[in-house]
C-alpha positions in Angstrom: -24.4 -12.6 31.0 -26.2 -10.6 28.3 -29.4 -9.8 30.5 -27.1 -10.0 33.5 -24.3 -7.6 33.0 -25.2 -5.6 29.4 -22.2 -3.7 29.4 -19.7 -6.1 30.6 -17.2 -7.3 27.6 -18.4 -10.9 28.2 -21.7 -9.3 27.1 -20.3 -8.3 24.0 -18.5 -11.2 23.2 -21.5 -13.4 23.6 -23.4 -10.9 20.9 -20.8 -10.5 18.5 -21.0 -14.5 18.8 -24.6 -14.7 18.4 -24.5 -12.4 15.5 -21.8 -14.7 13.6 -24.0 -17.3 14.3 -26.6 -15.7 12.6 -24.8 -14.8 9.4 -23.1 -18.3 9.1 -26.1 -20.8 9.7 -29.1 -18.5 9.0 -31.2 -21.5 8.9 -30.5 -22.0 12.6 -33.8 -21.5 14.6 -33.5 -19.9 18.4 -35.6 -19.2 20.4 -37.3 -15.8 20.7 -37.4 -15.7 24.6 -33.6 -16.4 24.1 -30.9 -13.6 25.3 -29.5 -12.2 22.2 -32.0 -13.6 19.8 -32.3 -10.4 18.1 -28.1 -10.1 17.4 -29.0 -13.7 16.0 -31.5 -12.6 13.8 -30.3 -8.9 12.7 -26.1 -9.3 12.6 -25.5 -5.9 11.0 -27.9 -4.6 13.6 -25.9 -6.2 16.2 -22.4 -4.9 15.1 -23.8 -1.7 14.4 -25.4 -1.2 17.9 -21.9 -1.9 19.1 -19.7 0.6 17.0 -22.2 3.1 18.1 -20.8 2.4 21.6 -17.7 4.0 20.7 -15.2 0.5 21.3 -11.2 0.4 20.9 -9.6 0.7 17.4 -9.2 -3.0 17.4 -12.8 -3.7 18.1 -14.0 -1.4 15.8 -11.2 -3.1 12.7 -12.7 -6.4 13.8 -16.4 -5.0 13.4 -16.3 -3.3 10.5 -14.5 -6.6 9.2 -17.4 -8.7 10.7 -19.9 -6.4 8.8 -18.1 -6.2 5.2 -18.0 -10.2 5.7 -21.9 -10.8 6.7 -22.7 -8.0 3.6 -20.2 -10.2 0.9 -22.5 -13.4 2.4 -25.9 -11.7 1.7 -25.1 -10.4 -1.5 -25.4 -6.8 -1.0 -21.8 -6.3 -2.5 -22.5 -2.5 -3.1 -22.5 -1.7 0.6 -19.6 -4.7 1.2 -17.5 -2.8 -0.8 -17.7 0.5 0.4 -17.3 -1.0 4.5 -14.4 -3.0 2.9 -12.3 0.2 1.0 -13.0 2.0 3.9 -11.5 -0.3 6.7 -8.4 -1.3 4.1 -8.1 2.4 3.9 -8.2 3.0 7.7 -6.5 0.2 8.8 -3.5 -0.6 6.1 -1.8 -3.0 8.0 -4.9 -4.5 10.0 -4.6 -8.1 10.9 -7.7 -9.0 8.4 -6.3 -7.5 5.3 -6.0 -10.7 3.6 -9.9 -11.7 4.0 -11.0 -7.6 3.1 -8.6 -7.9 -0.4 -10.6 -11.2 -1.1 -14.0 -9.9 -0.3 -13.1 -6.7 -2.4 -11.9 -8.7 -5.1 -14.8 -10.7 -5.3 -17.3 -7.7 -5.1 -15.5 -5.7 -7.0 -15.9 -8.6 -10.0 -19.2 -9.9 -9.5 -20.1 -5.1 -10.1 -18.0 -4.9 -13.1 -19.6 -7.8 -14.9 -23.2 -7.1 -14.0 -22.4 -3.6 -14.8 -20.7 -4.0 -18.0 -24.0 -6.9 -18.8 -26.0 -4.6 -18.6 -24.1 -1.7 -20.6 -23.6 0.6 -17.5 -20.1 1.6 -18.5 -20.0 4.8 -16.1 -20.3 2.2 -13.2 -17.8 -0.2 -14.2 -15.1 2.7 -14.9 -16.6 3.9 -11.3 -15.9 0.6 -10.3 -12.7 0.6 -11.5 -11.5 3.6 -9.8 -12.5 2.9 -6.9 -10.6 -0.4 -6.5 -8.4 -1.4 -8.8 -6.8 2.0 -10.1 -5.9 2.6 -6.6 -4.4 -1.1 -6.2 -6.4 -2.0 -3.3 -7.0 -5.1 -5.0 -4.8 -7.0 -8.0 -6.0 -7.9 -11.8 -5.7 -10.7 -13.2 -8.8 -11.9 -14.4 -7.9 -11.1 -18.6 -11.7 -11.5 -19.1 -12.3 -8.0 -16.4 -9.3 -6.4 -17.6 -10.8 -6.3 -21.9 -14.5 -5.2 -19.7 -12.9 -2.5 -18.2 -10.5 -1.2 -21.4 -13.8 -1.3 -23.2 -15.6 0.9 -21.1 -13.2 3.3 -20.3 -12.6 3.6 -23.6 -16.6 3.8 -24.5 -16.7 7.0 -22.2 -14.0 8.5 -23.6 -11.4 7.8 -20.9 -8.4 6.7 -24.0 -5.7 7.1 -21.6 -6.8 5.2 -18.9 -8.0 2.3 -20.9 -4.2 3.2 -22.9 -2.4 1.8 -19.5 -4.6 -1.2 -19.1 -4.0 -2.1 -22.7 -0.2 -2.1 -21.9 0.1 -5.9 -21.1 -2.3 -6.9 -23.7 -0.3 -4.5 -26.5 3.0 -6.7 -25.6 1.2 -9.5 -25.8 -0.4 -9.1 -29.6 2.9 -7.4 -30.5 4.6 -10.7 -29.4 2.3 -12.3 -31.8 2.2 -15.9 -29.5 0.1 -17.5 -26.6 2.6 -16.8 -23.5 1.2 -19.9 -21.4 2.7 -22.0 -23.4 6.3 -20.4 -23.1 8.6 -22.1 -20.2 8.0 -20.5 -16.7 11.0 -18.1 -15.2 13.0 -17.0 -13.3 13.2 -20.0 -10.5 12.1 -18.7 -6.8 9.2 -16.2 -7.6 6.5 -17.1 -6.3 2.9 -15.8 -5.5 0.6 -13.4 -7.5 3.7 -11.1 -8.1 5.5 -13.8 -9.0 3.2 -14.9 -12.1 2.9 -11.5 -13.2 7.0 -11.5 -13.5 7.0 -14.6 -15.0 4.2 -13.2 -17.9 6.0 -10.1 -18.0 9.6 -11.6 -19.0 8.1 -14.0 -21.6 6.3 -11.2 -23.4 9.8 -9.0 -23.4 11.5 -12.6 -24.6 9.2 -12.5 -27.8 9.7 -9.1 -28.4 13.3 -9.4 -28.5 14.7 -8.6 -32.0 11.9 -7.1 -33.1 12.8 -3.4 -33.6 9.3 -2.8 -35.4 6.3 -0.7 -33.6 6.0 1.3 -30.9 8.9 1.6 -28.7 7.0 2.4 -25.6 5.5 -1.4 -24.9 9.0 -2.9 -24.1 10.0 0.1 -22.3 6.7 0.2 -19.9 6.8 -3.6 -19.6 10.7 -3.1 -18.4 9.6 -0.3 -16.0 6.7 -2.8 -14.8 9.2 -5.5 -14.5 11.6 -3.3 -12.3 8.2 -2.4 -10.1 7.3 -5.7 -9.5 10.1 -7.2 -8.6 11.2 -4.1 -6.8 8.0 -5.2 -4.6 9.3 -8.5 -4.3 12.4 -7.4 -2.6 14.3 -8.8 -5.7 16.6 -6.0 -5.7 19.6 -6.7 -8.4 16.9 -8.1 -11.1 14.9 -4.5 -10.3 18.1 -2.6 -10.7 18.5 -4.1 -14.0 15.5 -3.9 -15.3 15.3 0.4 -14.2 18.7 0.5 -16.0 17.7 -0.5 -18.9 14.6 1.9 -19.0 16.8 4.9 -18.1 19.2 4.3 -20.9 16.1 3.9 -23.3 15.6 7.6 -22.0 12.5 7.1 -19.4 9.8 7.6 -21.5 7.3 6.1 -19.1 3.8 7.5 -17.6 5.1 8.3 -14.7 8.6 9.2 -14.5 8.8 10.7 -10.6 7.8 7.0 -10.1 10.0 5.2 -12.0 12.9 7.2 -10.3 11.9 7.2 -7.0 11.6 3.3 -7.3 14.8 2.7 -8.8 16.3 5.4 -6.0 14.7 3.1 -3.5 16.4 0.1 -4.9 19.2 1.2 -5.8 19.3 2.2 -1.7 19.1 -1.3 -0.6 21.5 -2.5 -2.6 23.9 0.3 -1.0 24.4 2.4 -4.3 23.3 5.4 -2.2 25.6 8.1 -4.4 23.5 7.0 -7.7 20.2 6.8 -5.4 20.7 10.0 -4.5 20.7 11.5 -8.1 17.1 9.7 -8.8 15.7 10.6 -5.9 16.6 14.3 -6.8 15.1 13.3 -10.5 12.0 12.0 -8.8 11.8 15.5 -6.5 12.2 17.9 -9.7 9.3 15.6 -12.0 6.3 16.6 -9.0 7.7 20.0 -8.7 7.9 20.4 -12.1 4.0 19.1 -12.1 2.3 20.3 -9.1 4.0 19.6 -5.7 0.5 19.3 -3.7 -1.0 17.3 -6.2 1.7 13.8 -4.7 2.5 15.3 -1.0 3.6 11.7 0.1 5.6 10.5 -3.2 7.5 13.9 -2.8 7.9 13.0 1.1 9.1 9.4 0.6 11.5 10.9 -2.3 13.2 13.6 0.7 13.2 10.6 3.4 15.0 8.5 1.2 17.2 11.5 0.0 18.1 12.0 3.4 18.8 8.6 4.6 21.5 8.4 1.9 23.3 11.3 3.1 22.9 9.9 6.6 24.8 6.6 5.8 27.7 9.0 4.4 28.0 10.8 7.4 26.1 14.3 5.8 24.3 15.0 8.6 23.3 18.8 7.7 22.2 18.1 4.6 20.4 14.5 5.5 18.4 16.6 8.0 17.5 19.3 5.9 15.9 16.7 3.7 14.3 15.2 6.5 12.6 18.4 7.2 11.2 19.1 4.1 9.6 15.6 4.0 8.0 16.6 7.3 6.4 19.4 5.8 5.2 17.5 2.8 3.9 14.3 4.2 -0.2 14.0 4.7 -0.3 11.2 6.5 0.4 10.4 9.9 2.7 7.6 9.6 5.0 9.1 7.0 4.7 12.2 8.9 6.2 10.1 12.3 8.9 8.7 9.9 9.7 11.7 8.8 10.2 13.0 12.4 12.2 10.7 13.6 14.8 11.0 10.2 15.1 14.6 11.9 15.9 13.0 15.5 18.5 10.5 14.1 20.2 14.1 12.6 19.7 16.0 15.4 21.3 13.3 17.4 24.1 12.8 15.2 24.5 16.6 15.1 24.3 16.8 19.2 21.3 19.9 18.9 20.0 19.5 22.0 17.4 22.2 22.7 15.4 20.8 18.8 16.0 17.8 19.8 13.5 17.9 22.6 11.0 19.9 20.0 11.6 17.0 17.8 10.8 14.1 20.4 7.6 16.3 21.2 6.2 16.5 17.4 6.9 12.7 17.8 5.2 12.2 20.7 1.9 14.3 19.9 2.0 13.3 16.1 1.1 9.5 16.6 -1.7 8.0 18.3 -0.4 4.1 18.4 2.0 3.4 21.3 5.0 2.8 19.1 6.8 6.4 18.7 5.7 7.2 22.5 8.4 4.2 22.9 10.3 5.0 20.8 11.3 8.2 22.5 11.1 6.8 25.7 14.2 4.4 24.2 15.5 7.1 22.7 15.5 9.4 25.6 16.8 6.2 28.2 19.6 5.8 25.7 20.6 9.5 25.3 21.0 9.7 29.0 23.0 6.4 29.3 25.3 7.6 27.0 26.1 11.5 29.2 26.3 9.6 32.1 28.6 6.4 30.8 29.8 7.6 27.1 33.2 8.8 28.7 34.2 5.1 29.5 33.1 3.8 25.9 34.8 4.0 22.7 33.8 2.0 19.2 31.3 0.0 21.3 34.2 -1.2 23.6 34.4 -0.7 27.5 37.9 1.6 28.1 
């Protein structure tokens, strides 16, 4: 088939097989006269040779993941890292997400140590920033978080090295080994779920202890509401934000804070209180530099205007769903954004930006989703001209 038909996709299934071969039993002996021997013997060749031939989106995801794989295997976890951070980065929801966060991880901790072994501090703060500062991957090795405090704080970064000391602050200020203290609450499971469960137990130490710095139980609260805000765990979140908003929010990043505790207290259909956080969380960016967080100012708008939606303010719902539009950088807020302006402009019956709206929608995405979307959109729209007169409440009349 390979000799046969070079350019057929049985072709390039049979070398992107050969080329696994070859990274998984390199001790494997082919023949030279063999079609595809040198896929066999050069894998990163191979796959390279192939994204040169300018394939689909998911052949190139499954490539790049194939390469960032065979790279982890031989070692060269310089160049693994950067294919991997840059597929995570252009594929955030890619169906190999799972295996690229546990390559990362495992480059990104074989660097730090060597780096930090052999004193290169620059590189491990480098390190540092380019992974876990930008949570592509999760810490919880205790041994890489002190490596990287220590660093950060031997080139003079203090304030980075400040937030990774947060954990490890509650921790000596609770004065006690947490592992041994009982495990809670019941039903969290998972990475996430540990860190709630370490979380909590520092906080329980802490309690009564009205001495030293004020901001540890207030950060750990605010990192309590976060992660179990991520967990979907929406009432213990709520709680947790409450109680960092009466202490008065003194947290590193306030627009955060609020726009996570708006987000909560959305799905828990508080949207009157949401609303006033998510305005909190719109006046901290502006009030540092709007352009500096385009996105965490868009999601605050969307999520300001999906409140008023539920309560029926479509004018104002849609004028926050404009400016997100503007602000968003990214294509897939960006489409959200656009079709929170469809949903008012339906509501609102505005026909003629209606059909401008559809077309940003349209021409803004490049998956076949929102192309669909309209399509149902459009479909329904029509339905309801031609049949609306003889429905009421969802009942035929």
């Amino acid at each position: 088939v390979i000799e046969g038909y070079p350019e057929s996709a049985e072709a390039r299934e049979s070398i992107i097989a050969l080329a696994n071969i070859g990274v998984a039993r390199r001790k494997m002996k082919l023949q030279p006269s063999m079609a595809g021997w040198d896929a066999f013997v050069n894998p990163l060749d191979a796959y390279d040779d192939l994204l040169r031939k300018n394939p689909s989106e998911d052949l190139v995801e499954r490539l790049l993941y194939l390469k960032g794989d065979a790279l982890i295997k031989y070692g060269r976890y310089e160049e693994s890292l950067d294919v991997n951070r840059y597929l995570l980065v252009r594929c955030p929801k890619g169906d190999y997400n799972a295996d690229i966060k546990r390559n990362l991880k495992h480059a990104g901790k074989v660097l730090i140590h060597r780096y930090y072994e052999r004193g290169d501090h620059a590189a491990v703060a480098d390190m540092y920033f380019k992974t876990y500062a930008k949570a592509l991957i999760s810490m919880d090795d205790a041994q890489l978080m002190v490596k990287i405090r220590e660093s950060l704080n031997r080139i003079g970064l203090t304030d980075d090295a400040a937030g990774i000391s947060l954990l490890a602050s509650g921790e000596k200020k609770a004065g006690r080994d947490i592992s041994t203290l009982p495990e809670f609450p019941e039903g969290v499971k998972g990475k996430a779920g540990k860190e709630i469960v370490r979380v909590e137990n520092i906080l329980k130490l802490l309690e009564g202890n009205a001495a030293g710095d004020e901001r540890i139980p207030q950060g750990l609260k605010a990192l309590l509401g976060d992660l179990y805000y991520g967990k979907g765990m929406y009432e213990q979140a709520a709680r947790n934000y409450d109680e960092v908003m009466w202490l008065g929010l003194d947290v590193d990043d306030p627009a955060r804070t609020h726009l996570h505790y708006a987000d909560t207290l959305r799905a828990l259909n508080r949207c009157p209180e949401a609303e006033g956080h998510y305005r909190h969380a719109v006046d901290a960016i502006n009030a540092e530099k709007p352009s500096s967080r385009p996105d965490v100012l868009a999601d605050a708008y969307m999520g300001l205007g999906d409140c008023q939606y539920r309560q029926g303010r479509f004018e104002k719902g849609l004028a926050n769903y404009e400016m997100a539009e503007k602000c968003a950088s990214d294509r897939r807020r960006r489409s959200w954004s656009v079709y929170g302006v469809v949903r008012g402009l339906v509501n609102l019956a505005k026909e003629q930006e209606l059909e401008k709206a559809f077309a940003r929608l349209r021409a803004g995405s490049e998956e076949e989703f929102w192309p669909k979307v309209v399509a149902y959109l459009s479909a329904d729209r029509e339905w309801m001209e031609a049949y609306g007169e003889y429905v009421a409440d969802g009942q035929a009349r």
